[in-house]
Structure formats: structure tokens, C-alpha cells
N, C-alpha and C positions, 0 to 999 in steps of 0.2 A: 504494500500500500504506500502510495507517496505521500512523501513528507509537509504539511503545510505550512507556509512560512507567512507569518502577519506581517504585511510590509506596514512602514512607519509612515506615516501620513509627513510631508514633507513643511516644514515650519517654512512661514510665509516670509517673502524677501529673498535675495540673493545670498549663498552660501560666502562665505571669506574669502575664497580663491574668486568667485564673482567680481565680489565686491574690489579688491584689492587690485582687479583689475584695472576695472572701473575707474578707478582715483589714479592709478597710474595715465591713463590714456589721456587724464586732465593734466599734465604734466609737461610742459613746452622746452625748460633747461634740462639738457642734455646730464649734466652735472647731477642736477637735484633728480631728475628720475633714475640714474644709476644709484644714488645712496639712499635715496627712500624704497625703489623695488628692493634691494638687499635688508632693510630692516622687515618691510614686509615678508618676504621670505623667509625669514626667521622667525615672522609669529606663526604662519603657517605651517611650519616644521611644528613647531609647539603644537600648537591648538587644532592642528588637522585641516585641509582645503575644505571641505566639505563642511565643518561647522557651518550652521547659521548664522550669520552677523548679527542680527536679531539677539542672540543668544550672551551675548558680547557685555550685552548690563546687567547678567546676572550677580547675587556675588558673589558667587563660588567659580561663576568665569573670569571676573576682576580682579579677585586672589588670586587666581592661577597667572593672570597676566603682569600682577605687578610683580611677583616671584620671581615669573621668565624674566623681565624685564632690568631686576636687581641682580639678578645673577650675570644675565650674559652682560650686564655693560656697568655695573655697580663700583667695580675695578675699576674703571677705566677716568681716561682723564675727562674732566668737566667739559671742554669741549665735545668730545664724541659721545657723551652721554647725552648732552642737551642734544646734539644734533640728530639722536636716534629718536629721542623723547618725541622731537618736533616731529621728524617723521610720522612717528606711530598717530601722534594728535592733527596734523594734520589731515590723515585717510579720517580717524575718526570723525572730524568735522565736517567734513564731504560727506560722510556714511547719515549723518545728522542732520545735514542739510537734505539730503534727500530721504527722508526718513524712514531709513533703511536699522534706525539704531536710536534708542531714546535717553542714551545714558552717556556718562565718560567715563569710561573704565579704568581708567589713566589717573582718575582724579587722587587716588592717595600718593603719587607720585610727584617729586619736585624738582622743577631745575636746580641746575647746581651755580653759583655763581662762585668765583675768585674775589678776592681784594684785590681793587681796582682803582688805581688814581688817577681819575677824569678828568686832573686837571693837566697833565705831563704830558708834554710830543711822544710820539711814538718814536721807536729809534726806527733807521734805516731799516734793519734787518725783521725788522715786527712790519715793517710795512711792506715792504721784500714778498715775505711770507702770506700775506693777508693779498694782496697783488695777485698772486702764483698760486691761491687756492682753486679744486679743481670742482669740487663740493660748490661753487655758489653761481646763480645762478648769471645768463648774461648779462641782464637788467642789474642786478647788484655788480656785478664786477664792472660793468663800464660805470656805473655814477661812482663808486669808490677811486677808480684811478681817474675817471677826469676830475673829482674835487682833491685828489693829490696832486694832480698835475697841471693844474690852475691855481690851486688854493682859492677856489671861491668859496664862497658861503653854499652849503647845501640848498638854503631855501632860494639861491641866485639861482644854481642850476637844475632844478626842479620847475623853475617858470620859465627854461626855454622853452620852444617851439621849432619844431625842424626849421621853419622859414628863418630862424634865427643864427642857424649854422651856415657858417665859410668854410664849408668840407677841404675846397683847395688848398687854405691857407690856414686850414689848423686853430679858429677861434670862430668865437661868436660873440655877440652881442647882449651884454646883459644889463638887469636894472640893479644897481648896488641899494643897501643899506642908505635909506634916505631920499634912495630917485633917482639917482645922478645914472645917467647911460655909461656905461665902460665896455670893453672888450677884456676879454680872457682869451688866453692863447693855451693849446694844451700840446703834447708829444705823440710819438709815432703808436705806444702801446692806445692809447684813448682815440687816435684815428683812426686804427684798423677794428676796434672794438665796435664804433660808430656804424661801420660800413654793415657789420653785423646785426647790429640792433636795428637800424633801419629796415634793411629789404624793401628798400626801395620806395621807401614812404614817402612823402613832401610836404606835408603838412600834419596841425595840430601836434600836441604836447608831444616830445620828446621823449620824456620816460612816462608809461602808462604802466594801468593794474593790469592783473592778469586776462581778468575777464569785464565782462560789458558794465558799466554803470548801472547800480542799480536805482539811486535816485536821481533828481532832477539832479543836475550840474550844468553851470555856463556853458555855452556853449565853445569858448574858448578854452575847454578843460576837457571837451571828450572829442576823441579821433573821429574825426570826418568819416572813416571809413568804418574800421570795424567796433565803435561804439565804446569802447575803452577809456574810462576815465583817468584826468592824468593822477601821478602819484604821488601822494603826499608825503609831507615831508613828516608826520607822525609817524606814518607806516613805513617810511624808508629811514628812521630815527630806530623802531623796534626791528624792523629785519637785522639792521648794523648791530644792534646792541645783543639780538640774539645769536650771531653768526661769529662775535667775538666775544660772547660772556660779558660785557659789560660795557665797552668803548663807548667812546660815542662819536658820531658823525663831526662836532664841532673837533676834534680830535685828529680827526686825518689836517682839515684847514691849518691847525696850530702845527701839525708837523711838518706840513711842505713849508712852511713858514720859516723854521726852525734849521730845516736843513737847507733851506735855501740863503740864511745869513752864517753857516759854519761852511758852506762853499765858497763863499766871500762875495754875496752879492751886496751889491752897493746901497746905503738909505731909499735912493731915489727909484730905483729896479725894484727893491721890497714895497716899497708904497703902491705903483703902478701895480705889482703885483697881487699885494694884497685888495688894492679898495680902499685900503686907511687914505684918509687927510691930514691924519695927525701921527705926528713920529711917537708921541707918547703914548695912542692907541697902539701902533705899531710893535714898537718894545714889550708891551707885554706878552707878545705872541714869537716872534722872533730872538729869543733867548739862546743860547749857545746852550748846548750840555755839556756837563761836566767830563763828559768822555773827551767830546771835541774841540773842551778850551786844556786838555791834557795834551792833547796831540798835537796841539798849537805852539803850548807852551816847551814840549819835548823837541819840536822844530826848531824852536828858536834859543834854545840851551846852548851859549857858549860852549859848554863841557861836549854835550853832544856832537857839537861840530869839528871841535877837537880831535875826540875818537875817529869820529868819520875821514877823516884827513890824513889820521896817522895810519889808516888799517891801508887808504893806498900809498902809501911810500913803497920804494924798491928796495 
């Protein structure tokens, strides 16, 4: 006699491996879908493809997921902790939005943050490294190297407009702190970035959200074409401070600042640069570090020159 098997009446929604699809396919930087599919992958390993997303607020699935979650990355350093965290909460938020999921499972879980002093240039080598990450996405890495490689104000370049760009000639036109029109000039890394983030667009904002506006905005604030509002400088304030545990946007400005008077640029080059009118605005941002008035001073060492001199004799 054959065997009969009760099948299981199938829980309404998309299964996890559906779902995590799903949120993947909404995904455009190349970067952030390689390192959010990889955390995904991993809860699936966990929790099985076939689970229910649905299933997801229970709390005996929410224990199960902040356990996984403390074990495989608990170790590790505060950046890649945060970076998987965001992951995992972003698909959730997608899952929620489409209400595929009524909970956040994630919620006994915290970022991690470092001690951080928000008030200090970044050195060369932190900015090197924040530059040459491969994790972020286009939209973030061209507004970070072009406000290092101008040193404008975040909120100056956030209110360009493609019409606003001299692709030929490397700057654009902006409105400073107070009104006044200026020009920013930026380098070769921020113009092939450009060429990038564009595809070929010609008009309305510059850096836009990912997806369509969702309420009214000016009309000088959403892309003519695919409805995209531009991006704010809240939200490109929390991406930076999420992506390096703490910085902040005013941060990158004060270091191109920084390293541009310990290369030995002139009063008058810092000023045009910055946007200051005032030297004394100026000085507060343009400080030498300590590394770099060392290597100044180790230059210009009688003693040292000495040595240097005797080591070429014959």
C-alpha cells in the first residue's frame, strides 16, 4: 500500500532565496551588490533558501538570526561588521517595504562605532584608502573624491546640475557659502568617475537617489528623465558616516585643505581654493600636522644636512 504524505500548505509570500533575490536585482553599484549578495548568502546557508521571509519576525527566527549574525562577524573589525549589519537591514527594509515581512529581526543588534575625532584632517593615507575602496558604491565614491579634490563644501556640490559641469576643462561652477559664484577645478580620478556616473545624461541634478521621488520636489531637484530626486546632503552626511564608522563629510573638505598647505600651497591658491575671504576663516582648516611640520623641520636640520653630505664624500 502506498505511502501518504501530507504536503504542507505553502506560507504566503516569497520564500528567502525569492526574496533575496528580489532586493538584489534593486541593486545598481557593482561594488554594493557583490558585498550585500555575499552576506545574503550566508543567511541562507543559515536559515535554509526555502524558508519563508514571512517567517523572519518570528522570535525564535530573530534569535536564530542574531546568533548567526554575532558569531560569523562578532570578531571582526567595526567596519565589516557594520557593513554586513547594513546589508542584512537593508534587504530587510525592501522585504518591508513590500510587505513581504512585518518585523526587524535585526533589531537586538547594534552598530559598532570607534572613537572618533571629527574635528582632525584625515591623513593622506586614510584618505588613500577611503578613495580605493571597492565596497562603495559609484554615486558615493565620485562625490567623496570630487569634495577631496576641490575641497568644496558638500552642500556646494550636491547643488550642481550637469549643465553646470566643464567636463573639458575639469571644473564647474558653483554657489559658495553666502552666494558669491566661484569655480572649482577637480583631477583626473573625479573626471573619469564623472564620465561614469553620467551615461550620458545632460541635464538636472548631478548626484541623484537611487530610485524615483517619492514626494512633490522642485522641479529643479528631480531628473528630467528618469524621475530621481536629487540627493541630499542628510542622506549623503549618513551614507559617509556609515561607510567610515563615524567621519564626517565636513572632514574630507578640512583634509584636502590640510594637505594642500603641507605641499606648500600659497595663502592666495588656499583661498581660491577653499571659498574663504578670510585668511582667518582659512587657518582654521589649513593646519599642518604634526607628522608634516616633522618632516619639515627634519628637512631643514643643519645636523641632517650635514650627515647627508658626509655619507657622499669619496
Amino acid at each position: 500500500m502506498a505511502t501518504v504524505h501530507r504536503l504542507q500548505p505553502r506560507t504566503a509570500g516569497p520564500t528567502l532565496a525569492e526574496a533575496a533575490a528580489a532586493f538584489c536585482d534593486t541593486l545598481d553599484a557593482w561594488g554594493t551588490r557583490r558585498v550585500y549578495t555575499g552576506t545574503l548568502r550566508s543567511l541562507l546557508a543559515e536559515l535554509g533558501p526555502a524558508t519563508a521571509v514571512a517567517s523572519l519576525s518570528s522570535p525564535e527566527t530573530a534569535a536564530t538570526i542574531t546568533a548567526w549574525f554575532a558569531g560569523r562577524w562578532g570578531e571582526r573589525a567595526a567596519s565589516t561588521y557594520n557593513r554586513n549589519l547594513d546589508a542584512v537591514r537593508s534587504a530587510i527594509g525592501y522585504w518591508r517595504e513590500q510587505d513581504w515581512l512585518s518585523g526587524d529581526p535585526t533589531r537586538a543588534l547594534r552598530r559598532r562605532r570607534r572613537p572618533v575625532d571629527r574635528t582632525r584632517a584625515l591623513s593622506r593615507s586614510e584618505v588613500e584608502q577611503l578613495l580605493a575602496r571597492e565596497d562603495v558604491p559609484l554615486r558615493e565614491k565620485t562625490l567623496w573624491r570630487m569634495l577631496y579634490e576641490t575641497a568644496a563644501r558638500a552642500a556646494e556640490v550636491l547643488a550642481l546640475d550637469v549643465e553646470d559641469l566643464d567636463l573639458r576643462n575639469r571644473r564647474a561652477r558653483v554657489r559658495r557659502k553666502g552666494g558669491a559664484v566661484d569655480v572649482i577645478v577637480w583631477q583626473t580620478g573625479t573626471a573619469r568617475l564623472l564620465l561614469r556616473l553620467l551615461e550620458g545624461r545632460r541635464s538636472g541634478p548631478l548626484f541623484l537617489t537611487e530610485r524615483r521621488a517619492r514626494l512633490p520636489r522642485a522641479a529643479v531637484d528631480v531628473d528630467p528623465d528618469g524621475g530621481a530626486a536629487r540627493l541630499s546632503y542628510r542622506r549623503a552626511a549618513e551614507l559617509f558616516e556609515e561607510h567610515t564608522d563615524g567621519w564626517t563629510l565636513h572632514q574630507v573638505r578640512h583634509s584636502a585643505l590640510t594637505h594642500a598647505a603641507e605641499a606648500g600651497a600659497n595663502t592666495s591658491t588656499l583661498l581660491a581654493y577653499s571659498g574663504h575671504t578670510s585668511v582667518a576663516s582659512l587657518a582654521l582648516y589649513a593646519r599642518v600636522s604634526p607628522e608634516a611640520l616633522g618632516r619639515w623641520q627634519a628637512g631643514r636640520d643643519p645636523a641632517s644636512r650635514r650627515r647627508g653630505s658626509s655619507g657622499h664624500r669619496s
